[in-house]
C-alpha positions as CSV (number, residue, x, y, z in Angstrom):
1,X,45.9,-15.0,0.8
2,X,45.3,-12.5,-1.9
3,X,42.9,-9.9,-1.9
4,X,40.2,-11.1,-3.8
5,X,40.2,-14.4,-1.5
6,X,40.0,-11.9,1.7
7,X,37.5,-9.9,0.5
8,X,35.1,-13.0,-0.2
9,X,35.3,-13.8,3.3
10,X,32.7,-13.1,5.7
11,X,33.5,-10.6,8.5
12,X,31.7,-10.4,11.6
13,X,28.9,-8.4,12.8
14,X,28.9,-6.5,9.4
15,X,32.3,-5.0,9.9
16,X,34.9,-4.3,6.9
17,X,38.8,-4.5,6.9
18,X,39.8,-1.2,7.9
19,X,37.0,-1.5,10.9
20,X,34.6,0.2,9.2
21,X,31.1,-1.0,9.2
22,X,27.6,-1.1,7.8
23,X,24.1,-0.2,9.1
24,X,21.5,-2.2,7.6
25,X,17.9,-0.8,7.4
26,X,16.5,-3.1,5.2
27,X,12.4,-3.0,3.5
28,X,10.8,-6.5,4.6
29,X,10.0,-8.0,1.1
30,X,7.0,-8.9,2.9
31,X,5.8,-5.4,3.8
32,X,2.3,-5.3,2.5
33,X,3.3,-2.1,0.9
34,X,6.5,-3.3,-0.4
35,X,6.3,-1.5,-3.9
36,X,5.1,1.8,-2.9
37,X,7.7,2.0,-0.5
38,X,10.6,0.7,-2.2
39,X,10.4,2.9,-5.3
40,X,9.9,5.7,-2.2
41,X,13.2,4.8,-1.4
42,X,14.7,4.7,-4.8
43,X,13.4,8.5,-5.8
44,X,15.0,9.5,-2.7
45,X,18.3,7.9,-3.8
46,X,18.6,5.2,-1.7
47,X,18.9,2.3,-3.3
48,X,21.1,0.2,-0.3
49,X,20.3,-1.6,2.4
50,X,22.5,-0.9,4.3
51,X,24.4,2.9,5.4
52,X,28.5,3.1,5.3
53,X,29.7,4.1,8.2
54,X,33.8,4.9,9.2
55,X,34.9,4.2,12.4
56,X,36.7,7.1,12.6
57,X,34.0,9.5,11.4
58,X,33.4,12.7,13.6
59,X,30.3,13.7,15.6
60,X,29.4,15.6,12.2
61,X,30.1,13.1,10.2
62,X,28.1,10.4,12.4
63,X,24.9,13.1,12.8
64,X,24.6,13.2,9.2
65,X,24.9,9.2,8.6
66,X,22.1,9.1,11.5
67,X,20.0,11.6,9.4
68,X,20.0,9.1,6.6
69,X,19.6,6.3,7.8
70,X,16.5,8.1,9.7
71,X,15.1,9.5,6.4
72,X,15.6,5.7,5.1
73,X,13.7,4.2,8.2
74,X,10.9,7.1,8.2
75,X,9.7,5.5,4.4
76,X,10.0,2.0,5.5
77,X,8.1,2.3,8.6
78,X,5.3,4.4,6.9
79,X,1.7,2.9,7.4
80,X,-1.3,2.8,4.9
81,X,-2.8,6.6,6.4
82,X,0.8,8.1,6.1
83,X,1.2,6.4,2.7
84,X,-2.4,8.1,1.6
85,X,-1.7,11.1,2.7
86,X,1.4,11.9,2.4
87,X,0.9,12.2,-1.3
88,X,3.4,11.2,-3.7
89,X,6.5,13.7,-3.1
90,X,9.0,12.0,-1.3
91,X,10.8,14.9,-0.5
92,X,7.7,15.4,2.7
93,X,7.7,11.5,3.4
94,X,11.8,11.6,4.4
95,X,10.7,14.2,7.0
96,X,9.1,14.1,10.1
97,X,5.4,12.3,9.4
98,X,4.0,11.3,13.2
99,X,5.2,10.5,16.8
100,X,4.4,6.4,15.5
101,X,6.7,6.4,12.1
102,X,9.2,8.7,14.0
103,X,9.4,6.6,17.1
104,X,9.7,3.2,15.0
105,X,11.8,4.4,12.2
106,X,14.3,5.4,15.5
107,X,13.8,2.0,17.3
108,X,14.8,0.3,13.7
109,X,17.9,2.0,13.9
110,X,18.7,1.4,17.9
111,X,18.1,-2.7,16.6
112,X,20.2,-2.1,13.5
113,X,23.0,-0.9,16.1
114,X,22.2,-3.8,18.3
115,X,22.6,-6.3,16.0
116,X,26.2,-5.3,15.4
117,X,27.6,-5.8,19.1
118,X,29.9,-7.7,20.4
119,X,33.3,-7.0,20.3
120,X,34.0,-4.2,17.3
121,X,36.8,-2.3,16.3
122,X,34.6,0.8,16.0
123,X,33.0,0.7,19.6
124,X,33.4,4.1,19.7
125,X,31.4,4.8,16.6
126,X,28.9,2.8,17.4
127,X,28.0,3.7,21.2
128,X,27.8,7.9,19.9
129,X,25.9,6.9,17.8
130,X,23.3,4.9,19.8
131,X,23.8,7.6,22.1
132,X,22.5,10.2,19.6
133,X,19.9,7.7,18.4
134,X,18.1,7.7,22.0
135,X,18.5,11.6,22.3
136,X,16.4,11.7,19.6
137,X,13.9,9.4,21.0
138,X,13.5,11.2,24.2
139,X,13.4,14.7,22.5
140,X,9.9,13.1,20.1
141,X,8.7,11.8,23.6
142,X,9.1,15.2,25.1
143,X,7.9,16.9,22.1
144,X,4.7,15.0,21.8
145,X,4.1,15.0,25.9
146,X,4.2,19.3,25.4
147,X,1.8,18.8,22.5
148,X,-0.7,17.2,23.4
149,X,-2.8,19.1,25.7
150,X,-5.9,18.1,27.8
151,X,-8.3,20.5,28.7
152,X,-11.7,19.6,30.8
153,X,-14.6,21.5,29.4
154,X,-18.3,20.7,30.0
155,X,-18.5,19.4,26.5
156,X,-17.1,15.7,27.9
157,X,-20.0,15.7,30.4
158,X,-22.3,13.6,28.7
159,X,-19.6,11.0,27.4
160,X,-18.1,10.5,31.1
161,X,-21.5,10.0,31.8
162,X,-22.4,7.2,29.3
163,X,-18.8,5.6,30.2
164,X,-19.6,5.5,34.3
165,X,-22.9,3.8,33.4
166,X,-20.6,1.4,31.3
167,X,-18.5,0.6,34.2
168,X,-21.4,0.3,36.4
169,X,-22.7,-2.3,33.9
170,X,-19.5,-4.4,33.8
171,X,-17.4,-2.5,31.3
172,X,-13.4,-2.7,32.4
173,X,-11.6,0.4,30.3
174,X,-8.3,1.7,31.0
175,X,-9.2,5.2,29.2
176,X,-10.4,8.2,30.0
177,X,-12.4,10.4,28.0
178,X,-10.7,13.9,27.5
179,X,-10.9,16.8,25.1
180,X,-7.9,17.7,23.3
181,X,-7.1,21.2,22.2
182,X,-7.1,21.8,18.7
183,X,-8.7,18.0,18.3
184,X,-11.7,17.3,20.3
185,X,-13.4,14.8,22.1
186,X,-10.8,11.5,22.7
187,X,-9.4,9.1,25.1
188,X,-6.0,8.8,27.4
189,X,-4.6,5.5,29.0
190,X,-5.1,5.9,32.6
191,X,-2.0,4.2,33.5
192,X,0.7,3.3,31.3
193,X,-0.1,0.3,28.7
194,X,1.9,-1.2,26.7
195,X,1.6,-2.8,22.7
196,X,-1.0,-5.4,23.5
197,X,-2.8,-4.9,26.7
198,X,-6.4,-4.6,26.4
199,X,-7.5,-1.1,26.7
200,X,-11.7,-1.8,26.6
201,X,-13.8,-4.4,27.5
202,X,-17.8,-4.8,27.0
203,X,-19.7,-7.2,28.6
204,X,-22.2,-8.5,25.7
205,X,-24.7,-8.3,28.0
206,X,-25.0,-4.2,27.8
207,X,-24.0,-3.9,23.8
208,X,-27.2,-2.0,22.2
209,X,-28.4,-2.3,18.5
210,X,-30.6,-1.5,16.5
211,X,-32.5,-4.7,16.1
212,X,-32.4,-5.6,19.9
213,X,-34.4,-2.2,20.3
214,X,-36.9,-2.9,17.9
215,X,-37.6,-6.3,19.2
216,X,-37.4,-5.0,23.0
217,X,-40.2,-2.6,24.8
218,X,-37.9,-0.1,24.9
219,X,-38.7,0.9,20.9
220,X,-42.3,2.5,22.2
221,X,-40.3,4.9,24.2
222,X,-38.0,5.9,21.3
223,X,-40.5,6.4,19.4
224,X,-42.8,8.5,21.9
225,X,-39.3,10.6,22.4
226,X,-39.4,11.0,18.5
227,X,-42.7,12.3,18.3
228,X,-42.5,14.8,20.9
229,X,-39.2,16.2,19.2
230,X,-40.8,16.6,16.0
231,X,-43.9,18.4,17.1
Protein backbone atom coordinates (compact mmCIF):
# COMPACT_ATOMS: atom_id res chain seq x y z
CA UNK A 1 0.00 0.00 0.00
CA UNK A 2 1.47 3.35 -0.80
CA UNK A 3 1.36 6.20 1.29
CA UNK A 4 -1.26 8.17 0.07
CA UNK A 5 -3.65 5.01 0.39
CA UNK A 6 -2.36 4.72 4.21
CA UNK A 7 -2.76 7.96 5.07
CA UNK A 8 -6.60 7.96 3.86
CA UNK A 9 -7.29 5.39 6.23
CA UNK A 10 -8.90 5.89 9.43
CA UNK A 11 -6.84 5.20 12.61
CA UNK A 12 -8.33 4.55 15.83
CA UNK A 13 -9.11 6.64 18.67
CA UNK A 14 -7.53 9.70 16.86
CA UNK A 15 -4.10 8.28 16.84
CA UNK A 16 -1.48 8.93 13.80
CA UNK A 17 1.28 6.49 12.37
CA UNK A 18 4.15 7.29 14.38
CA UNK A 19 1.62 7.03 17.68
CA UNK A 20 1.14 10.35 17.93
CA UNK A 21 -2.28 11.64 18.56
CA UNK A 22 -4.80 14.51 18.61
CA UNK A 23 -6.89 16.23 21.25
CA UNK A 24 -10.02 17.52 19.98
CA UNK A 25 -11.74 20.42 21.76
CA UNK A 26 -14.19 21.23 19.36
CA UNK A 27 -16.93 24.64 19.45
CA UNK A 28 -20.62 22.94 19.21
CA UNK A 29 -21.87 24.64 15.96
CA UNK A 30 -24.83 24.76 17.96
CA UNK A 31 -23.46 26.92 20.81
CA UNK A 32 -25.91 29.83 21.04
CA UNK A 33 -22.87 31.98 20.97
CA UNK A 34 -21.22 30.18 18.21
CA UNK A 35 -19.95 33.37 16.29
CA UNK A 36 -18.66 35.36 19.06
CA UNK A 37 -16.81 32.59 20.19
CA UNK A 38 -15.34 31.11 17.24
CA UNK A 39 -13.78 34.28 15.85
CA UNK A 40 -12.55 34.44 19.80
CA UNK A 41 -10.74 31.54 18.88
CA UNK A 42 -9.46 32.62 15.59
CA UNK A 43 -7.81 36.11 17.04
CA UNK A 44 -6.21 33.96 19.52
CA UNK A 45 -4.72 31.70 16.72
CA UNK A 46 -6.46 28.75 17.02
CA UNK A 47 -8.08 27.86 14.19
CA UNK A 48 -8.08 23.69 14.88
CA UNK A 49 -10.13 21.51 16.50
CA UNK A 50 -8.16 19.52 17.62
CA UNK A 51 -4.26 20.01 19.61
CA UNK A 52 -1.12 17.75 18.25
CA UNK A 53 0.24 16.00 20.66
CA UNK A 54 3.72 13.46 20.44
CA UNK A 55 3.77 10.60 22.38
CA UNK A 56 7.06 11.12 23.21
CA UNK A 57 6.73 14.71 24.29
CA UNK A 58 8.28 15.62 27.83
CA UNK A 59 6.50 16.77 31.01
CA UNK A 60 7.35 20.38 29.52
CA UNK A 61 6.32 19.74 26.47
CA UNK A 62 2.93 18.04 27.65
CA UNK A 63 2.34 21.26 30.30
CA UNK A 64 2.40 23.51 27.59
CA UNK A 65 0.05 21.49 25.06
CA UNK A 66 -2.37 21.34 28.30
CA UNK A 67 -2.02 25.18 28.55
CA UNK A 68 -3.54 25.41 25.06
CA UNK A 69 -5.76 23.30 24.84
CA UNK A 70 -6.98 24.97 28.33
CA UNK A 71 -6.85 28.59 26.81
CA UNK A 72 -8.87 26.86 23.81
CA UNK A 73 -11.59 25.30 26.16
CA UNK A 74 -11.72 28.55 28.55
CA UNK A 75 -13.31 30.52 25.17
CA UNK A 76 -15.57 27.75 24.20
CA UNK A 77 -17.00 27.24 27.64
CA UNK A 78 -17.58 31.05 28.12
CA UNK A 79 -21.24 31.94 29.09
CA UNK A 80 -23.34 35.05 28.03
CA UNK A 81 -22.01 37.24 31.63
CA UNK A 82 -18.33 36.19 30.76
CA UNK A 83 -18.86 36.99 27.10
CA UNK A 84 -20.30 40.69 28.27
CA UNK A 85 -17.90 41.30 30.36
CA UNK A 86 -15.06 40.23 29.45
CA UNK A 87 -14.92 42.77 26.77
CA UNK A 88 -13.56 42.17 23.40
CA UNK A 89 -9.66 41.49 24.10
CA UNK A 90 -9.02 37.98 23.90
CA UNK A 91 -5.82 38.11 25.31
CA UNK A 92 -8.04 38.41 29.16
CA UNK A 93 -10.69 35.78 27.86
CA UNK A 94 -7.76 32.81 27.35
CA UNK A 95 -6.97 33.47 31.05
CA UNK A 96 -8.46 32.50 34.11
CA UNK A 97 -12.41 34.06 33.89
CA UNK A 98 -14.39 32.03 36.97
CA UNK A 99 -14.32 28.75 39.11
CA UNK A 100 -17.49 27.66 36.40
CA UNK A 101 -15.58 28.39 32.87
CA UNK A 102 -12.34 27.08 34.59
CA UNK A 103 -13.78 23.97 36.08
CA UNK A 104 -15.78 23.09 32.64
CA UNK A 105 -13.19 24.23 30.18
CA UNK A 106 -10.93 21.38 32.50
CA UNK A 107 -13.70 18.74 32.49
CA UNK A 108 -13.80 19.17 28.43
CA UNK A 109 -10.34 18.28 28.38
CA UNK A 110 -10.53 15.18 31.05
CA UNK A 111 -13.60 13.96 28.23
CA UNK A 112 -11.41 14.90 25.26
CA UNK A 113 -8.70 12.42 26.95
CA UNK A 114 -11.43 9.94 27.62
CA UNK A 115 -12.64 9.63 24.49
CA UNK A 116 -9.18 8.46 23.20
CA UNK A 117 -8.81 5.21 25.50
CA UNK A 118 -8.51 2.02 24.86
CA UNK A 119 -5.47 0.52 23.91
CA UNK A 120 -2.85 3.48 22.58
CA UNK A 121 0.56 3.49 21.66
CA UNK A 122 1.00 6.74 23.74
CA UNK A 123 -0.54 5.51 27.11
CA UNK A 124 2.09 7.16 28.70
CA UNK A 125 1.28 10.51 27.25
CA UNK A 126 -1.98 10.32 27.77
CA UNK A 127 -2.38 9.15 31.59
CA UNK A 128 0.40 12.45 32.55
CA UNK A 129 -1.50 14.21 31.11
CA UNK A 130 -4.89 13.37 32.62
CA UNK A 131 -2.90 13.28 35.63
CA UNK A 132 -1.92 16.98 35.21
CA UNK A 133 -5.47 17.76 33.97
CA UNK A 134 -7.04 16.75 37.56
CA UNK A 135 -4.18 18.51 39.51
CA UNK A 136 -5.39 21.38 38.10
CA UNK A 137 -8.96 20.72 38.96
CA UNK A 138 -8.24 20.07 42.61
CA UNK A 139 -5.86 23.13 42.94
CA UNK A 140 -9.39 25.61 41.42
CA UNK A 141 -11.40 23.63 44.02
CA UNK A 142 -8.94 24.45 46.73
CA UNK A 143 -8.46 27.83 45.58
CA UNK A 144 -12.02 28.78 45.47
CA UNK A 145 -12.82 26.65 48.99
CA UNK A 146 -9.84 29.42 50.58
CA UNK A 147 -11.75 32.21 48.80
CA UNK A 148 -14.76 32.18 49.67
CA UNK A 149 -15.21 33.17 53.12
CA UNK A 150 -18.29 33.10 55.45
CA UNK A 151 -18.54 35.35 58.14
CA UNK A 152 -21.80 35.63 60.55
CA UNK A 153 -22.54 39.23 61.33
CA UNK A 154 -25.89 40.57 62.78
CA UNK A 155 -26.64 41.96 59.42
CA UNK A 156 -28.20 38.24 58.29
CA UNK A 157 -30.57 38.42 61.29
CA UNK A 158 -33.54 39.53 59.69
CA UNK A 159 -33.21 37.26 56.48
CA UNK A 160 -32.66 33.99 58.75
CA UNK A 161 -35.57 35.26 60.23
CA UNK A 162 -37.94 35.60 57.18
CA UNK A 163 -36.43 32.05 55.90
CA UNK A 164 -37.40 30.15 59.43
CA UNK A 165 -40.86 31.59 58.98
CA UNK A 166 -40.63 30.10 55.37
CA UNK A 167 -39.80 26.75 56.59
CA UNK A 168 -42.39 26.93 59.26
CA UNK A 169 -44.91 27.66 56.49
CA UNK A 170 -43.85 24.68 54.28
CA UNK A 171 -40.83 26.06 52.43
CA UNK A 172 -38.11 22.98 51.88
CA UNK A 173 -34.58 24.88 51.02
CA UNK A 174 -31.31 23.30 51.10
CA UNK A 175 -29.50 26.84 51.60
CA UNK A 176 -28.40 28.81 54.07
CA UNK A 177 -28.21 32.41 54.17
CA UNK A 178 -24.60 33.71 54.91
CA UNK A 179 -22.67 36.86 54.33
CA UNK A 180 -19.68 36.75 52.33
CA UNK A 181 -16.63 38.89 52.79
CA UNK A 182 -16.00 41.34 50.26
CA UNK A 183 -19.71 40.27 48.68
CA UNK A 184 -22.53 40.37 51.02
CA UNK A 185 -25.58 38.93 51.91
CA UNK A 186 -25.93 35.15 49.82
CA UNK A 187 -26.71 31.56 50.20
CA UNK A 188 -24.56 28.16 50.69
CA UNK A 189 -25.87 24.55 50.00
CA UNK A 190 -26.22 22.99 53.25
CA UNK A 191 -25.19 19.66 52.06
CA UNK A 192 -23.60 18.84 49.01
CA UNK A 193 -25.97 19.13 45.73
CA UNK A 194 -25.38 18.23 42.69
CA UNK A 195 -26.35 19.87 38.75
CA UNK A 196 -30.10 19.38 39.10
CA UNK A 197 -31.30 18.85 42.57
CA UNK A 198 -33.78 21.31 43.71
CA UNK A 199 -32.25 23.78 46.02
CA UNK A 200 -35.78 25.85 47.06
CA UNK A 201 -39.21 25.04 47.19
CA UNK A 202 -42.41 27.45 47.97
CA UNK A 203 -45.49 26.18 48.81
CA UNK A 204 -48.00 28.60 46.67
CA UNK A 205 -49.86 28.83 49.56
CA UNK A 206 -47.34 31.54 51.44
CA UNK A 207 -46.05 33.40 47.92
CA UNK A 208 -47.07 37.23 48.66
CA UNK A 209 -47.88 39.93 45.98
CA UNK A 210 -48.81 42.79 45.47
CA UNK A 211 -52.28 42.35 44.24
CA UNK A 212 -53.13 39.59 46.94
CA UNK A 213 -52.40 42.41 49.50
CA UNK A 214 -54.42 44.89 48.10
CA UNK A 215 -57.31 42.59 47.78
CA UNK A 216 -56.64 40.98 51.38
CA UNK A 217 -57.29 42.91 54.96
CA UNK A 218 -53.93 42.95 55.42
CA UNK A 219 -53.58 46.30 53.01
CA UNK A 220 -55.26 48.60 55.98
CA UNK A 221 -52.25 47.57 58.10
CA UNK A 222 -49.65 48.57 55.45
CA UNK A 223 -51.09 51.39 54.97
CA UNK A 224 -51.55 52.50 58.86
CA UNK A 225 -47.58 51.32 58.96
CA UNK A 226 -47.09 53.92 56.07
CA UNK A 227 -48.65 56.69 57.65
CA UNK A 228 -47.03 56.39 60.89
CA UNK A 229 -43.52 56.42 59.07
CA UNK A 230 -44.22 59.37 57.15
CA UNK A 231 -45.39 61.50 60.03
Amino acid sequence: MDTPELLKQKLPHDAHNDGDFSLILELPENDKFFKKKKKLLEEMGSHAKFVYIQSSASTVELKSSLNLMLQRARIINLDELELYFSGEDVTDLVEFNSPRNEMEALNSILTAIAKLGGEHSAATALQELRVATVNLISEVAKNFKEERKVVTVSSCEQEKCLQQWGEDEGVKSQLEISYFEGAGRGAVARQDMRIGDIAMEIPLSIVISENLVHASQMEIIFRTYLRMRVS
